[in-house]
Structure formats: C-alpha cells, structure tokens
N, C-alpha and C positions, 0 to 999 in steps of 0.2 A: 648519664653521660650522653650527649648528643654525638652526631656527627663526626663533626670538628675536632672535636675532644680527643673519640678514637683516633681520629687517621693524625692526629699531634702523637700519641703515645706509640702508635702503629710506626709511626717515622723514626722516632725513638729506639723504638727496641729494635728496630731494624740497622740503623746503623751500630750501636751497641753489638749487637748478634754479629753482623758482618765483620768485628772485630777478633770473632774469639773462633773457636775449633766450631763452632753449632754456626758459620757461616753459610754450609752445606745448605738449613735450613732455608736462611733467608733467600739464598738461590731459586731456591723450589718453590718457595712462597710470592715471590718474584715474578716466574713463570706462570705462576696458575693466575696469577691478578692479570698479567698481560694478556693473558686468553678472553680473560671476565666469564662471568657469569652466564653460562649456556641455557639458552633457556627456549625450547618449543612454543611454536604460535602456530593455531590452524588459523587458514587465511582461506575467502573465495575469488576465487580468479571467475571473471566475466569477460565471455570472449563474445563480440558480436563478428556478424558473419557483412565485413566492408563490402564484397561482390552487390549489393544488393541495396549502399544507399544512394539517394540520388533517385533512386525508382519510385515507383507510384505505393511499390510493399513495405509495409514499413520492418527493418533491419531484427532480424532474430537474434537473439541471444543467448548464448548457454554459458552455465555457471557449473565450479565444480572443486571441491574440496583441498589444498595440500596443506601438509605442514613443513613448515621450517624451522630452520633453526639459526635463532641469532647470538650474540653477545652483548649483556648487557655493562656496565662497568660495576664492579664491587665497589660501595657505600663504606666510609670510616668503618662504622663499627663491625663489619661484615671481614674487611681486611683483618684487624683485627682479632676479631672471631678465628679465624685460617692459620692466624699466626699462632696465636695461641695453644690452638689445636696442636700444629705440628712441635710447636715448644715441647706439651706433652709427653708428646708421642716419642721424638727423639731424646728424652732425658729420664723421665719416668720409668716409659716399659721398653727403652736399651738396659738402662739401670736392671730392672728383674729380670731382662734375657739373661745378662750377661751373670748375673747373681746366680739363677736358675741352673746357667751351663755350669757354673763352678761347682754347685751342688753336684749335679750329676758327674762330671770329673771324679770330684772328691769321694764317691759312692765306690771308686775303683780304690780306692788306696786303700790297705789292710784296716783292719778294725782299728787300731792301735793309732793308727792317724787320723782317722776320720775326720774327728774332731776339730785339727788342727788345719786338717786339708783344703777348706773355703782359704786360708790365709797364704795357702803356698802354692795354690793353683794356681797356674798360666796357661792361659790359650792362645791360638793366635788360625787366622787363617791367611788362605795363600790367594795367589793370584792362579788360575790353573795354568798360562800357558807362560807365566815366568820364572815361576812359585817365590814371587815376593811378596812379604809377609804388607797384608794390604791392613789388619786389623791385628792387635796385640791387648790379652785383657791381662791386666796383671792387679793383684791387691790392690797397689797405689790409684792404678785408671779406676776400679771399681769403686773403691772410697769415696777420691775425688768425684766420680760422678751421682755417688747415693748422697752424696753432702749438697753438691749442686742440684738434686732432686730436692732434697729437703731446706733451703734455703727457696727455691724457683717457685716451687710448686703453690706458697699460701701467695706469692705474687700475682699467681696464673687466676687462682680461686679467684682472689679480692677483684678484679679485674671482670673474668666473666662474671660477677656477680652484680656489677656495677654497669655492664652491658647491658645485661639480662632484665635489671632491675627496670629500666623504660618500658 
C-alpha cells in the first residue's frame, strides 16, 4: 500500500466514523494531524560580530548549538496508522473496561446470582457538578460493542498489515 492508497482509505473511514457514536474519534484524530508531526532539529546559529566589517579586521564569528522544534505534516499511511490506533483503543479495550467493571459489580451480588450478574449489571457515571448521567453501560451497549470489536478488529489487523507490509 503506498501513499495514496492510505490517505484514500484514511478519508474513508473518516467520514464513515464521523457518521456513527466513534465520531469522538475522528475529532481527536483530526486534531492531532492538524498539529503534524513534532519533531526536534538541533541547528547552529552563526552570529558574526557586524561592529567590525568595513575594517581592516576581518569580522569574528561565533557559533552555538539550539534545538527546536517543528511540525512536519503526517504522510497517508502515518494518518492511517493514528486512525487505526485510536479505532482500537476506543472499541477493543472500552469493550474489556467496561466488561471488566461488570465483572467486578457482579462479584458484589450474592453467590446465587453471580452468574447471571455480567447480564444484569448496569453502570453508569455522572457528571460531578450536574450529576448527569454522561456514560450508561447496560448488556445491550456492551454486546453491541464486543460485536462491533469483533466485526472491526480483523478489518483493523488486515489494514495494518498491508501498511506494514512496504
């Protein structure tokens, strides 16, 4: 996959994404490309001393080390790359937080439920100074989203693999 390729599929699933709840994403992927790519350069600064030409001495110079710091712009498959990443990140391991916290819930419910208790857990958090419910995990969100891992995920693979593969 060159280039080209990437930032075609990168466009793609960015509008696609910007469609659904995982918009968030594309927002945040948005911003960090607009930033580009931070990257340090030590550089030498030559400063000669102007007082001094024009005269019979010929002009001193002194030299001396900084670094900076620029931006460079993210390359197709680098975009890409970021996207991908964050696909990941917010659908896979939301997916096992939010699995994880049910377990742990469901450790409080008698022995007799235990069992049953990943299916009937609900969590949910607040906002702290309105206390509206900003997040809600119920069976249905968590299904729907370990289906959406497992659908997403061999898309994610075949992709960086075919990245990676150049």
């Amino acid at each position: 996959m060159n280039d080209s390729e990437a930032e075609r599929i990168y466009e793609t699933l960015m509008r696609e994404i910007g469609a659904t709840q995982l918009r968030w994403v594309a927002e945040e992927i948005q911003e960090q490309i607009a930033i580009g790519n931070l990257e340090e350069k030590k550089i030498t600064i030559i400063e000669t001393d102007d007082q001094e030409q024009g005269y019979a001495f010929p002009s001193q110079s002194r030299s001396r080390k900084a670094t900076v710091t620029g931006s460079i712009e993210f390359a197709g498959k680098e975009k890409l790359r970021l996207l991908l990443s964050a696909l990941h990140r917010a659908t896979a391991e939301s997916a096992s937080i939010e699995d994880r916290l049910a377990g742990l819930i469901s450790a409080d419910f008698p022995k007799e439920l235990r069992e049953d208790a990943w299916s009937i857990a609900e969590f949910s958090f607040q906002d702290q100074t309105d206390r509206e419910k900003i997040f809600i995990s119920t069976v249905a969100s968590r299904s729907s989203l370990l289906n959406s891992v497992k659908d997403l995920a061999p898309l994610i693979e075949e992709l960086q693999g075919e990245i990676n593969a150049d």
